[in-house]
C-alpha positions as CSV (number, residue, x, y, z in Angstrom):
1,X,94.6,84.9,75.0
2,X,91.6,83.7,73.8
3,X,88.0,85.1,75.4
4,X,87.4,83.6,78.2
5,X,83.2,81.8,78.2
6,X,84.0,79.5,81.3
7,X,87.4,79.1,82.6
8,X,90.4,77.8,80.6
9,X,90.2,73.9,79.8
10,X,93.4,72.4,82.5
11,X,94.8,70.8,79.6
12,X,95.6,74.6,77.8
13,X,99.3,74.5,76.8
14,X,100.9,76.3,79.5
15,X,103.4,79.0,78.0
16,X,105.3,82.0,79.5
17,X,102.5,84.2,77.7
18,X,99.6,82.9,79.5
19,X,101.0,81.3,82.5
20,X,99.7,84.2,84.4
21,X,96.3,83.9,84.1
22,X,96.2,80.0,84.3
23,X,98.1,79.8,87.2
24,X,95.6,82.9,89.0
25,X,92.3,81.4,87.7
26,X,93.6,77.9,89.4
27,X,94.0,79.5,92.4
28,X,91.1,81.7,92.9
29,X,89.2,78.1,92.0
30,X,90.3,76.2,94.4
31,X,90.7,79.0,97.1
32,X,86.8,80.1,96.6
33,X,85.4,76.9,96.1
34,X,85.4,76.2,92.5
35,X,87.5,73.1,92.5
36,X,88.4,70.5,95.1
37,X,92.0,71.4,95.0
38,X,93.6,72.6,92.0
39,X,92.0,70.9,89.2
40,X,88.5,69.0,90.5
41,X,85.8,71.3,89.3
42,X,82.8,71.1,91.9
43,X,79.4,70.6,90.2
44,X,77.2,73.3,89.5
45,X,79.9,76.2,89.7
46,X,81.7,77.4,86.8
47,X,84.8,80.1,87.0
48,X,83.8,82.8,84.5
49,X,86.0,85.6,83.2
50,X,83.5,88.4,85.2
51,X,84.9,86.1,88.2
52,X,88.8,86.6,87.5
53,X,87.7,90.6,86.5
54,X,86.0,90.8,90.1
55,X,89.2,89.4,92.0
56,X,92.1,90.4,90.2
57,X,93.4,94.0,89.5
58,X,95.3,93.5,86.5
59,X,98.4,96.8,86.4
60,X,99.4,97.0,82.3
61,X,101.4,99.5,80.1
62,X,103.3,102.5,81.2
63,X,102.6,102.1,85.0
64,X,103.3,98.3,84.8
65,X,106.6,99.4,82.9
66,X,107.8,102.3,85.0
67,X,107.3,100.2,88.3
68,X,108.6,96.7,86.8
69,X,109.7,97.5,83.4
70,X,106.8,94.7,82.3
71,X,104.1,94.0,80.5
72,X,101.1,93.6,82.9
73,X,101.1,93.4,86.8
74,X,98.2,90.9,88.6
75,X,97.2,91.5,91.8
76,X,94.9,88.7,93.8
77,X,93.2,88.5,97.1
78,X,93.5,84.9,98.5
79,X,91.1,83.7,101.7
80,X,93.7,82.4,104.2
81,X,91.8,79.9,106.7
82,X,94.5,78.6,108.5
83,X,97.0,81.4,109.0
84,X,100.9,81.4,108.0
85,X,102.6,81.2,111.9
86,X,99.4,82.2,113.6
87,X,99.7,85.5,112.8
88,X,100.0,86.2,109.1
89,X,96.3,86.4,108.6
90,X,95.8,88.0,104.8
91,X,97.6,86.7,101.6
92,X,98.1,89.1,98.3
93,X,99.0,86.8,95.1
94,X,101.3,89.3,92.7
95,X,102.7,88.0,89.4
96,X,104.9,90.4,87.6
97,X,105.0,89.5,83.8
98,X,106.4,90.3,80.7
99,X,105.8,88.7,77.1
100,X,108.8,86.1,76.2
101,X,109.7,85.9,79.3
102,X,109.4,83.9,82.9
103,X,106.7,85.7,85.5
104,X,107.4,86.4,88.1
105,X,105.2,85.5,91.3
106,X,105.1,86.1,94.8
107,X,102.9,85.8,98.0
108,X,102.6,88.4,100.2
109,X,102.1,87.1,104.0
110,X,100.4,90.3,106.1
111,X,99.3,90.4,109.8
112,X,96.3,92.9,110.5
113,X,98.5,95.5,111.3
114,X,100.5,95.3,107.8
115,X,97.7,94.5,106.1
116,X,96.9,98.1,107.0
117,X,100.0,99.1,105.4
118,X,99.8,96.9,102.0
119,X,100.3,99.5,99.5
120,X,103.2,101.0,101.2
121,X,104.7,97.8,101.0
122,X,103.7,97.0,97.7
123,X,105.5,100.7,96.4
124,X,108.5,99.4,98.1
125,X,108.2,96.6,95.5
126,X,109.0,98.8,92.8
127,X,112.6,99.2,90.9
128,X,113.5,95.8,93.7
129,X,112.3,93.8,91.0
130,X,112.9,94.5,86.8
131,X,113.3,93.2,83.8
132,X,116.4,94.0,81.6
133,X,115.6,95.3,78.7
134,X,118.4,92.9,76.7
135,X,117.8,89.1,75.8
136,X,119.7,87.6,79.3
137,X,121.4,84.3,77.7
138,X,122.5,81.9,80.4
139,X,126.3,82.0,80.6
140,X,127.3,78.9,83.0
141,X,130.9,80.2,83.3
142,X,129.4,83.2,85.0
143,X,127.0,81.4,87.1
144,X,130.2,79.0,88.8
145,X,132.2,81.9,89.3
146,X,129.4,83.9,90.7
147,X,129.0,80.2,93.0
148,X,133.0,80.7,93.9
149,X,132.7,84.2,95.3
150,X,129.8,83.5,97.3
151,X,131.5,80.6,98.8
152,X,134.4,82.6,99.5
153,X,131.9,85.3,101.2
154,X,130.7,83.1,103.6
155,X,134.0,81.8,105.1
């Protein structure tokens, strides 16, 4: 990706590679003030890549393989004013990505007393969710069949 001066432009080509970091630096801007929701920049402040470096703890190479088997693990810190079922009062952004392929991206809900417990939870994350090493090709006879049995499970 190229250096980041300011934040990227919204009209960046959006591809599997960068997805990550567009998708974060859009969030962080709106959730801190940056923007008036996703993509309205508010005057006077301007996202800078020391901004992204201060919120985000970005995991890469052989710990982001050995827990994931990926390329580069981001971790984000999101404000949470009005809280998720009055009691889910922090927020932890994760993407999980690897180059040529789809991230992977999840939100993770905590009440004060998990919040307290966050890394534990986040270990738990680890070998639940990998990439194969092998090219997975789309195989819709599998999928339907797959469909079948799990229709047949739930009667």
């Amino acid at each position: 990706m190229r250096k980041l001066e300011k934040s990227p432009p919204t009209n960046e080509l959006l591809t599997n590679d960068n997805y990550p970091r567009l998708l974060i630096t859009g969030e962080l801007k709106a959730a801190y003030g940056y923007t008036e929701g996703f993509f309205n920049p508010v005057e006077g402040k301007v996202f800078t890549r020391e901004d992204f470096e201060t919120y985000v703890t970005i995991v890469s190479g052989g710990k982001a393989r050995r827990w994931f088997n990926a390329d580069s693990v981001f971790l984000y810190t999101l404000p949470v004013d009005d809280p998720f079922k009055k009691g889910y009062t922090h927020c932890t952004g994760m993407i999980v990505s690897k180059k040529g392929r789809a991230s992977i991206g999840l939100k993770l809900w905590f009440t004060n007393a998990g919040k307290k417990k966050e890394q534990q939870y986040l270990r738990s994350l680890r070998w639940k969710i990998r990439y194969r090493n092998d090219d997975w090709k789309y195989d819709r006879e599998v999928f339907e069949r797959a469909v079948r049995n799990r229709e047949g499970d739930r009667k």
